[in-house]
N, CA, C and O atoms as a GROMACS GRO file, in nm:
protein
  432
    1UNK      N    1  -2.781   5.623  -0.945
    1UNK     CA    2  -2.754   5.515  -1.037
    1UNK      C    3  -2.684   5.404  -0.961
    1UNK      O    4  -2.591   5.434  -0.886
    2UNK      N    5  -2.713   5.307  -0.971
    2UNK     CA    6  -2.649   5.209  -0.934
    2UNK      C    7  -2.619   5.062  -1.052
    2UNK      O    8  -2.693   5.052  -1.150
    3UNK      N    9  -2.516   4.967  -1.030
    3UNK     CA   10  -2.443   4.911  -1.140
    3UNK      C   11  -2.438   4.807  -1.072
    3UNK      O   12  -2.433   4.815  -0.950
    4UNK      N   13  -2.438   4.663  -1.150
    4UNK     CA   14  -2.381   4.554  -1.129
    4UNK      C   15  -2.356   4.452  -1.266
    4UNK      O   16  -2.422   4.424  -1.366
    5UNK      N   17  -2.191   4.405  -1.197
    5UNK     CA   18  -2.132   4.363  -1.318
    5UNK      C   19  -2.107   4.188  -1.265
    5UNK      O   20  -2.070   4.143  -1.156
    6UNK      N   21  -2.150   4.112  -1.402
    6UNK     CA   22  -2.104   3.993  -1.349
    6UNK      C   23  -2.040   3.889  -1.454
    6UNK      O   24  -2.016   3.933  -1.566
    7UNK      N   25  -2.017   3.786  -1.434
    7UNK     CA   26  -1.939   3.687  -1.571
    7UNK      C   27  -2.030   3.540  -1.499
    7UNK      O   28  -2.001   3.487  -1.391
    8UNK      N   29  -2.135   3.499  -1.586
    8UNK     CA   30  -2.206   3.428  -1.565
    8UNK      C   31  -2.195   3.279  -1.638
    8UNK      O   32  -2.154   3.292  -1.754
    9UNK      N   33  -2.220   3.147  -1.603
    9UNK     CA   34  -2.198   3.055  -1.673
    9UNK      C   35  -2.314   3.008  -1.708
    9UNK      O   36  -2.415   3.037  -1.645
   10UNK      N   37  -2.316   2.911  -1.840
   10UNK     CA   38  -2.487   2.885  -1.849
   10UNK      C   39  -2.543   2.916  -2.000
   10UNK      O   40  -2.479   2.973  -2.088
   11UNK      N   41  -2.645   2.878  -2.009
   11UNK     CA   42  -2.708   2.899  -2.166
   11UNK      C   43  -2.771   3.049  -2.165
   11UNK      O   44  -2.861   3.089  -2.091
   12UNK      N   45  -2.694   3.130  -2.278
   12UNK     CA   46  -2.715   3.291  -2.320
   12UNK      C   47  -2.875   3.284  -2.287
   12UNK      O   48  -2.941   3.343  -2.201
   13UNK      N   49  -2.908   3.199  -2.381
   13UNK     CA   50  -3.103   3.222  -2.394
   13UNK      C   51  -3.159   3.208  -2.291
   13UNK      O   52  -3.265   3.270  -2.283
   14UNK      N   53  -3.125   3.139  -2.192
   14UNK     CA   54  -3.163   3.035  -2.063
   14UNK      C   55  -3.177   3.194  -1.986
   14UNK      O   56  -3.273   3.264  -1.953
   15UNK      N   57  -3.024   3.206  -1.977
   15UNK     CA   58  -2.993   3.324  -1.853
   15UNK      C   59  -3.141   3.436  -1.919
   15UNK      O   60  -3.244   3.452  -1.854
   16UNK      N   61  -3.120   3.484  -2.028
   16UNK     CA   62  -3.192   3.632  -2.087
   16UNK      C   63  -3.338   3.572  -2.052
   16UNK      O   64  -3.390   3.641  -1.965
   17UNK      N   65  -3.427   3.456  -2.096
   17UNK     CA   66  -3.539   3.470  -2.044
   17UNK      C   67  -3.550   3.438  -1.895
   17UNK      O   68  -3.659   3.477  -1.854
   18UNK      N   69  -3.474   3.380  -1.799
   18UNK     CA   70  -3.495   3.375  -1.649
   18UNK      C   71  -3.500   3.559  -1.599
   18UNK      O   72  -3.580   3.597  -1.514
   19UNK      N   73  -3.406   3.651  -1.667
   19UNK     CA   74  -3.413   3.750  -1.642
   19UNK      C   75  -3.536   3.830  -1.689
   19UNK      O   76  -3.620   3.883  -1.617
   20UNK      N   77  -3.530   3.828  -1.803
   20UNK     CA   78  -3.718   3.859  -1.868
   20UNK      C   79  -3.810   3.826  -1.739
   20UNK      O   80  -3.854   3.884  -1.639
   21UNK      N   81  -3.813   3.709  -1.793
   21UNK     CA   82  -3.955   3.645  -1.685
   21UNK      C   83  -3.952   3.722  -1.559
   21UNK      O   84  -4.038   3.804  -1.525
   22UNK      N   85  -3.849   3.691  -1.495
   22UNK     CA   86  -3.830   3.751  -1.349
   22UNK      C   87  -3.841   3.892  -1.308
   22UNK      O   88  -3.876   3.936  -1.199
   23UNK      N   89  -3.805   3.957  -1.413
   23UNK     CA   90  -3.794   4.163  -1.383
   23UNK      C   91  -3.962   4.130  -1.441
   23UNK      O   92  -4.034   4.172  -1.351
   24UNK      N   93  -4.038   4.080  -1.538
   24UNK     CA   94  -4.132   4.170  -1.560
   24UNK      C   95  -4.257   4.084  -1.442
   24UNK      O   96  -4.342   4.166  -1.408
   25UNK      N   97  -4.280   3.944  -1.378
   25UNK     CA   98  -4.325   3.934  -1.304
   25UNK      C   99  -4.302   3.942  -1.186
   25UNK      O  100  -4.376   3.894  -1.100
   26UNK      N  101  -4.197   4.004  -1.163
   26UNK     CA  102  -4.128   4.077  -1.035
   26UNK      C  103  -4.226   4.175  -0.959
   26UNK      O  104  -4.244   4.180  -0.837
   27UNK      N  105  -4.281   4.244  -1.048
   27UNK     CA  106  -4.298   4.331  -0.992
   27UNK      C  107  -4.475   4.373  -1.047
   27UNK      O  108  -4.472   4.359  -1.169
   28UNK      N  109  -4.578   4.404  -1.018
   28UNK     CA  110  -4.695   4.465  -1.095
   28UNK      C  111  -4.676   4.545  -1.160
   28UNK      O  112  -4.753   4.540  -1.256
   29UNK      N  113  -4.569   4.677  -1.166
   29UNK     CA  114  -4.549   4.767  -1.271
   29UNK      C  115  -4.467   4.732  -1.366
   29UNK      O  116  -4.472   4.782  -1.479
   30UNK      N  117  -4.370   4.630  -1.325
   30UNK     CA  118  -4.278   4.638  -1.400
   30UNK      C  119  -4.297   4.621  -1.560
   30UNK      O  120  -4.405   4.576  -1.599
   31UNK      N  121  -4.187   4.656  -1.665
   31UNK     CA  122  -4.255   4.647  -1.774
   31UNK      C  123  -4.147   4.651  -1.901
   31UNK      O  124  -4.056   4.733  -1.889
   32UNK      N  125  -4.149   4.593  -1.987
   32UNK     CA  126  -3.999   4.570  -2.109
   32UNK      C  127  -4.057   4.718  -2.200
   32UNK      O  128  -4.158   4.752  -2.262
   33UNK      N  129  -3.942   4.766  -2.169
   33UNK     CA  130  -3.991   4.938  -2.290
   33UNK      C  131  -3.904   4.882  -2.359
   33UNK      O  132  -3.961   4.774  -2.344
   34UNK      N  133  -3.793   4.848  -2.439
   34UNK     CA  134  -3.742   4.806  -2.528
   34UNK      C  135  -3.645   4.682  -2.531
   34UNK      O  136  -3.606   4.658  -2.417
   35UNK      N  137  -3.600   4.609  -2.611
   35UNK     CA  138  -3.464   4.527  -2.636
   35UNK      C  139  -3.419   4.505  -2.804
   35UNK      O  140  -3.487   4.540  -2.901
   36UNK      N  141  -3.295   4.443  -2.807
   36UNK     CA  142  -3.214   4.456  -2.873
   36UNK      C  143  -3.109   4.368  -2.873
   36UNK      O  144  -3.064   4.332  -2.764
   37UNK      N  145  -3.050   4.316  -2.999
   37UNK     CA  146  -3.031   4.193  -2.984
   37UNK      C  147  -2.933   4.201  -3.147
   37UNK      O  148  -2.968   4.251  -3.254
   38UNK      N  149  -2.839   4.150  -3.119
   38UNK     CA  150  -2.733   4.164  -3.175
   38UNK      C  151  -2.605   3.997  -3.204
   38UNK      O  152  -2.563   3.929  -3.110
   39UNK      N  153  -2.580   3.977  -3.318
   39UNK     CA  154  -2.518   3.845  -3.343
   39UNK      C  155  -2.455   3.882  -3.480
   39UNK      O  156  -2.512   3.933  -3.577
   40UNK      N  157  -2.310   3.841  -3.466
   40UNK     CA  158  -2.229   3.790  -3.540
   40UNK      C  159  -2.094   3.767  -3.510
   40UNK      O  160  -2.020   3.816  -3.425
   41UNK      N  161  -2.076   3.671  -3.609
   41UNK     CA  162  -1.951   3.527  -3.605
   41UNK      C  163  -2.047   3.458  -3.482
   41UNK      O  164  -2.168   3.436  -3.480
   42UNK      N  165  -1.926   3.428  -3.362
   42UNK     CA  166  -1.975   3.404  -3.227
   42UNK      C  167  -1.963   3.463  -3.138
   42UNK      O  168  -1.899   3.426  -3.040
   43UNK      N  169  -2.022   3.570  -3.149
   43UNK     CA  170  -2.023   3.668  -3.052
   43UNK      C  171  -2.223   3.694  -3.053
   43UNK      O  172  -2.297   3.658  -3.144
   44UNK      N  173  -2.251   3.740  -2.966
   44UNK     CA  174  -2.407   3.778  -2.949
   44UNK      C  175  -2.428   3.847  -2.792
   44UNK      O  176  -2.396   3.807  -2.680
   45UNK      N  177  -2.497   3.968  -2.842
   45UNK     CA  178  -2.485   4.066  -2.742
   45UNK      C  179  -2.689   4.076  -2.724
   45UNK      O  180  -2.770   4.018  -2.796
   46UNK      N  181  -2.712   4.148  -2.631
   46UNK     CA  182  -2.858   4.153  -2.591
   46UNK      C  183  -2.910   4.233  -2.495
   46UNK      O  184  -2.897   4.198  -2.378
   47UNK      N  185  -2.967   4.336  -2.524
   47UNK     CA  186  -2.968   4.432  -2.470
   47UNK      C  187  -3.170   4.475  -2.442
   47UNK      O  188  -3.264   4.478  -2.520
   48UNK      N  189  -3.160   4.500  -2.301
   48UNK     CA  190  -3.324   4.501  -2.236
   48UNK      C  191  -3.330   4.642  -2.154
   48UNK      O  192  -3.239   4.687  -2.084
   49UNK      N  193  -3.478   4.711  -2.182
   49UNK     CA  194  -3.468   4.800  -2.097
   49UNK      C  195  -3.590   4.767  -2.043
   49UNK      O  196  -3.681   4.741  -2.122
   50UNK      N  197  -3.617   4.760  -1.885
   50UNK     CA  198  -3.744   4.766  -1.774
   50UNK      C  199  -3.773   4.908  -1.729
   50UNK      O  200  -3.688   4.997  -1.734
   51UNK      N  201  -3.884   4.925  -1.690
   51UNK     CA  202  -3.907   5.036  -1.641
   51UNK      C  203  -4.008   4.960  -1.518
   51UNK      O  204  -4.074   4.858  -1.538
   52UNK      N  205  -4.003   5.042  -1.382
   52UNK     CA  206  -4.127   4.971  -1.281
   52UNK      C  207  -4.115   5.145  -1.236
   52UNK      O  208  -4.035   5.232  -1.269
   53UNK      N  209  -4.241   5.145  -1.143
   53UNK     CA  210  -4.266   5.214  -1.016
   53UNK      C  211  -4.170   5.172  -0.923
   53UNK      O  212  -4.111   5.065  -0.909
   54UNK      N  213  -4.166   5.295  -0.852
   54UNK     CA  214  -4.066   5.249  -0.693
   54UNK      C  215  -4.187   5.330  -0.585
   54UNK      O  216  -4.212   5.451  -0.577
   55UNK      N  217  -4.243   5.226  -0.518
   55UNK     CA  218  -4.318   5.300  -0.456
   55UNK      C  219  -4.256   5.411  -0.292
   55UNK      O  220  -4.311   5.511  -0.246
   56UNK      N  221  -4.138   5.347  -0.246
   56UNK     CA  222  -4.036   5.408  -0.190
   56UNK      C  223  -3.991   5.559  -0.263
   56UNK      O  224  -3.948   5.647  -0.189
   57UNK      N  225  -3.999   5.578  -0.377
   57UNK     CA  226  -3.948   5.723  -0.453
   57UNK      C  227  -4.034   5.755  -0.503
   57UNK      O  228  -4.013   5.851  -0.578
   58UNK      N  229  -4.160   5.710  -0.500
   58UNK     CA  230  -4.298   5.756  -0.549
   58UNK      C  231  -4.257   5.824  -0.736
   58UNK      O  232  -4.302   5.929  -0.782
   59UNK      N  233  -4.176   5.739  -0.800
   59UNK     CA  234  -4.121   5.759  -0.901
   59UNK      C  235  -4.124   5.660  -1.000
   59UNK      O  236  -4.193   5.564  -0.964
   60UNK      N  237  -4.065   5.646  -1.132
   60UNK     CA  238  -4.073   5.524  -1.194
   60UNK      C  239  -3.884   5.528  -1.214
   60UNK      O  240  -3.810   5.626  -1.227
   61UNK      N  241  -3.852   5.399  -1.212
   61UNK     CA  242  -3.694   5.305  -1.272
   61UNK      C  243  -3.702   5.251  -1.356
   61UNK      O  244  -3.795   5.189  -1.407
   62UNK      N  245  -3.568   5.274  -1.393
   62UNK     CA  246  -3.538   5.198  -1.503
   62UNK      C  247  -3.469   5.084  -1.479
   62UNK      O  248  -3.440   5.070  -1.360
   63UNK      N  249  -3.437   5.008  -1.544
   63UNK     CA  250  -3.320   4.868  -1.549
   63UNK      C  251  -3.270   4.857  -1.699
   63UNK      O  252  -3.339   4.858  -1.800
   64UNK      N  253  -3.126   4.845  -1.687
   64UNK     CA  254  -3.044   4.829  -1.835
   64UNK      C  255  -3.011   4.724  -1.817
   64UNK      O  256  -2.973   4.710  -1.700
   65UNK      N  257  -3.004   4.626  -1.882
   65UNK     CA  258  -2.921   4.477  -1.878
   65UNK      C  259  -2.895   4.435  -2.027
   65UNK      O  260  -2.978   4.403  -2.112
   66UNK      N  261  -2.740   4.443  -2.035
   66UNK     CA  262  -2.661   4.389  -2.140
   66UNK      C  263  -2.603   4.265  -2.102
   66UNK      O  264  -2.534   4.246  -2.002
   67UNK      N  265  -2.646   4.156  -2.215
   67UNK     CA  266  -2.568   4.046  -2.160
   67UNK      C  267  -2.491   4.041  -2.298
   67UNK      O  268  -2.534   4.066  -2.410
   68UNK      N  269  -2.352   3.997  -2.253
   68UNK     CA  270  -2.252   3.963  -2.408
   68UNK      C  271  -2.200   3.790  -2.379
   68UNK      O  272  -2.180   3.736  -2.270
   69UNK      N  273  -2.190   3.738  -2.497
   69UNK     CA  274  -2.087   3.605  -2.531
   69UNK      C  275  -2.049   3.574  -2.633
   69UNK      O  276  -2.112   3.557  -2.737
   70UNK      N  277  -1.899   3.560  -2.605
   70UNK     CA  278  -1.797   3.572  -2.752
   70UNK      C  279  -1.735   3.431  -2.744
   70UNK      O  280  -1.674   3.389  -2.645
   71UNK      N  281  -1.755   3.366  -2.852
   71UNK     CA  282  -1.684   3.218  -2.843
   71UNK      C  283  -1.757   3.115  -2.785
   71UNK      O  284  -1.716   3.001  -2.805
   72UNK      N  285  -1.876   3.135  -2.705
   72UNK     CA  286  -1.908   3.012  -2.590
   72UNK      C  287  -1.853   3.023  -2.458
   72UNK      O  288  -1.867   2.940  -2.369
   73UNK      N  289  -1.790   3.129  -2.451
   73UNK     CA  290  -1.684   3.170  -2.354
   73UNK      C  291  -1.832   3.218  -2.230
   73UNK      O  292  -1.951   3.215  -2.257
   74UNK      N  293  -1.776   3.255  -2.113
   74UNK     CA  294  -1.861   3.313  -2.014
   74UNK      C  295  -1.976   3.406  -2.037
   74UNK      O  296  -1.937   3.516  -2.077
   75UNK      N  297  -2.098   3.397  -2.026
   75UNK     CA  298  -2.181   3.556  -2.009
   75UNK      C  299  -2.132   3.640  -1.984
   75UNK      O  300  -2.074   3.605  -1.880
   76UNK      N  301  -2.094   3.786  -2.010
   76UNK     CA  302  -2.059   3.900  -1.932
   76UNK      C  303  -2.259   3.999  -1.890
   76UNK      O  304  -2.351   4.039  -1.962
   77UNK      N  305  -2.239   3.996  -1.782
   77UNK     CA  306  -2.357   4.094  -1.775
   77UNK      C  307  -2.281   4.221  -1.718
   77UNK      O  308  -2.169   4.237  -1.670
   78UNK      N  309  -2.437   4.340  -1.756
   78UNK     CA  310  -2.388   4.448  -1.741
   78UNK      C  311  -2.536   4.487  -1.683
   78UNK      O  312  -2.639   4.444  -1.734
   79UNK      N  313  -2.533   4.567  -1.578
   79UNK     CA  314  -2.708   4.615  -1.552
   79UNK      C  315  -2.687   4.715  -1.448
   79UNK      O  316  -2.637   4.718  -1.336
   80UNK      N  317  -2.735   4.783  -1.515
   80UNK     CA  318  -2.727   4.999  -1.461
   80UNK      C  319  -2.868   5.039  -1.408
   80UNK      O  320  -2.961   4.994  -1.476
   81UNK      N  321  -2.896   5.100  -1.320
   81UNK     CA  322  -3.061   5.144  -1.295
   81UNK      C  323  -3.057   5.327  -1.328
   81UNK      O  324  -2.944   5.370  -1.348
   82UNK      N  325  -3.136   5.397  -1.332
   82UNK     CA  326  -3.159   5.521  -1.350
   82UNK      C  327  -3.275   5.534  -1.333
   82UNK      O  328  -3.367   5.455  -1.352
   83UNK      N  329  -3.273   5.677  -1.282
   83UNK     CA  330  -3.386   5.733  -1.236
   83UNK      C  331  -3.514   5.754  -1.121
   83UNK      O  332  -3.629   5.799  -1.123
   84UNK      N  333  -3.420   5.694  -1.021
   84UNK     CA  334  -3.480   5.690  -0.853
   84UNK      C  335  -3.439   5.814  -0.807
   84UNK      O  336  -3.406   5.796  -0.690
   85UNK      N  337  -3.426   5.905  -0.830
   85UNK     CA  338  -3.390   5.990  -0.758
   85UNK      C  339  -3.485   6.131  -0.783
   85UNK      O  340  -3.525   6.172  -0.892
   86UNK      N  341  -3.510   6.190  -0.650
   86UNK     CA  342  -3.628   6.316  -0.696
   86UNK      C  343  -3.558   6.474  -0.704
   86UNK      O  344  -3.630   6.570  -0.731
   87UNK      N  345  -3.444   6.488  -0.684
   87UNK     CA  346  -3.333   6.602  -0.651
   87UNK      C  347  -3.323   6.659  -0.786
   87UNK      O  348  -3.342   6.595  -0.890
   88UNK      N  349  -3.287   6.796  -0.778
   88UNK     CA  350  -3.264   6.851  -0.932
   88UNK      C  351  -3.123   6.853  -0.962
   88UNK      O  352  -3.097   6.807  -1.073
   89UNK      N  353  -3.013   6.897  -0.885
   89UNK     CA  354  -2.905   6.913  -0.859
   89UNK      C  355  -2.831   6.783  -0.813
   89UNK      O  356  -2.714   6.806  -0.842
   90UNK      N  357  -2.836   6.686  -0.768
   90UNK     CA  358  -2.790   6.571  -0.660
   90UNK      C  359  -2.865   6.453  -0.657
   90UNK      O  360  -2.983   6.480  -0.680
   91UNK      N  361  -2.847   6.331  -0.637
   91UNK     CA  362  -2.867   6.273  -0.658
   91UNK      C  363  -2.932   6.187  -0.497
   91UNK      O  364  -2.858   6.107  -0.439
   92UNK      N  365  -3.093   6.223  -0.435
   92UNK     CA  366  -3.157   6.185  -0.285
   92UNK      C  367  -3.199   6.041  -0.318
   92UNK      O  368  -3.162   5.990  -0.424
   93UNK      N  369  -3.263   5.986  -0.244
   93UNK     CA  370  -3.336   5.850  -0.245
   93UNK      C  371  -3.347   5.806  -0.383
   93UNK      O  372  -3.436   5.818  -0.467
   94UNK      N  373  -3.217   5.743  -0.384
   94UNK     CA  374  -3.190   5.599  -0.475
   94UNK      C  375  -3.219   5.478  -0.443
   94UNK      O  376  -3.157   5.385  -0.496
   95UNK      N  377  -3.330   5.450  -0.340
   95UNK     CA  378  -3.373   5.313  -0.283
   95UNK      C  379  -3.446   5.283  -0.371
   95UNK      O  380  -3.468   5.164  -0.350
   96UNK      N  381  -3.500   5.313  -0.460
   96UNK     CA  382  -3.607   5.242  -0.585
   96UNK      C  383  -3.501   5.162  -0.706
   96UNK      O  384  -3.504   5.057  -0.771
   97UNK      N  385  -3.432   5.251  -0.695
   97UNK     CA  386  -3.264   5.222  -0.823
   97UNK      C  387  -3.245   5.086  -0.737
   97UNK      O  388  -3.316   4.993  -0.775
   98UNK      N  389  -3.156   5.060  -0.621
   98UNK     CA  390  -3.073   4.947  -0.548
   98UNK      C  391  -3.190   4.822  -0.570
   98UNK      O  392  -3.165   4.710  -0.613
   99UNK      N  393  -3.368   4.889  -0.516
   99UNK     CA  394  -3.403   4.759  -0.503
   99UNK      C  395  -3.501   4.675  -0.622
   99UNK      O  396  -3.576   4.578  -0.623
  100UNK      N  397  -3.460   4.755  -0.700
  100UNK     CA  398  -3.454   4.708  -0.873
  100UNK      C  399  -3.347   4.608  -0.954
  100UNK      O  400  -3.365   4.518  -1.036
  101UNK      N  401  -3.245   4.658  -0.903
  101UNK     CA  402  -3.149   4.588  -0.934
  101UNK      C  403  -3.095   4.462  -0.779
  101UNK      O  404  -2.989   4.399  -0.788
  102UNK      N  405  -3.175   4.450  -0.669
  102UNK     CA  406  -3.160   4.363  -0.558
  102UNK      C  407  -3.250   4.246  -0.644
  102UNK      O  408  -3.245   4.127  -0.612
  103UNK      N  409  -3.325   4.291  -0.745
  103UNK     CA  410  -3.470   4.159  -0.766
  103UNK      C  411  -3.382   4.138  -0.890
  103UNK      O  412  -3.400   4.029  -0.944
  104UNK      N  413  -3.290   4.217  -0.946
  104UNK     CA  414  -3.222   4.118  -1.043
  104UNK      C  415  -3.085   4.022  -1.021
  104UNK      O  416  -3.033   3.946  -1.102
  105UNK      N  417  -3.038   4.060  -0.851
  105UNK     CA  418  -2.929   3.974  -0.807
  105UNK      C  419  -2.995   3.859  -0.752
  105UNK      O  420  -2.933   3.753  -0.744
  106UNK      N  421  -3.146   3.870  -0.701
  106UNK     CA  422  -3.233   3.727  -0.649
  106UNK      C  423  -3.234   3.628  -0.802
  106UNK      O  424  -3.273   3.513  -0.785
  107UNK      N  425  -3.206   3.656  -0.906
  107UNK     CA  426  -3.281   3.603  -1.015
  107UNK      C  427  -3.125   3.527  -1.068
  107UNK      O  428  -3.117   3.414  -1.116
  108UNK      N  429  -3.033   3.601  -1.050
  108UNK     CA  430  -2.934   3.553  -1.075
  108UNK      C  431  -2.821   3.458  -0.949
  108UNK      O  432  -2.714   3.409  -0.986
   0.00000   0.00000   0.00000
């Protein structure tokens, strides 16, 4: 698993579809299995799940990305990967996880 956390400036909608656009033509597999999307007062939260191939782990990843903003105040992002790994016990070649979430630090 791998994580990255950030406090982003900028328009909520702006940031969420540059990220859309970018994870799902990122990649030929890549692909939106769900989102979720959440508002009230001024607060609005937004929540995406990707799935691609890693052809490095001969496996498929995931990507979580929560973005929150309360007030107009900063983006908070949140984005977790799962499931690069082929081990039953331990956790081997997580290079599909890192470079899933490397094409979402190019985007940002």
């Amino acid at each position: 698993m791998a994580k990255l956390e950030r406090e982003l400036s900028g328009d909520f909608t702006e940031i969420l579809r540059r990220i859309e656009d970018g994870i799902i033509h990122g990649s030929v597999s890549a692909s939106l299995e769900d989102s979720s999307d959440f508002y009230e007062k001024d607060a609005r939260c937004s929540v995406r799940v990707f799935e691609r191939f890693s052809y490095i782990g001969s496996n498929r990843v995931s990507l979580s990305v929560t973005l929150f903003q309360s007030k107009g105040g900063p983006v908070h992002l949140s984005a977790i990967t799962a499931g690069g790994s082929q081990a039953i016990f331990f956790k081997i070649n997580t290079f599909g996880e890192e470079a899933f979430l490397d094409k979402l630090r190019e985007l940002l």
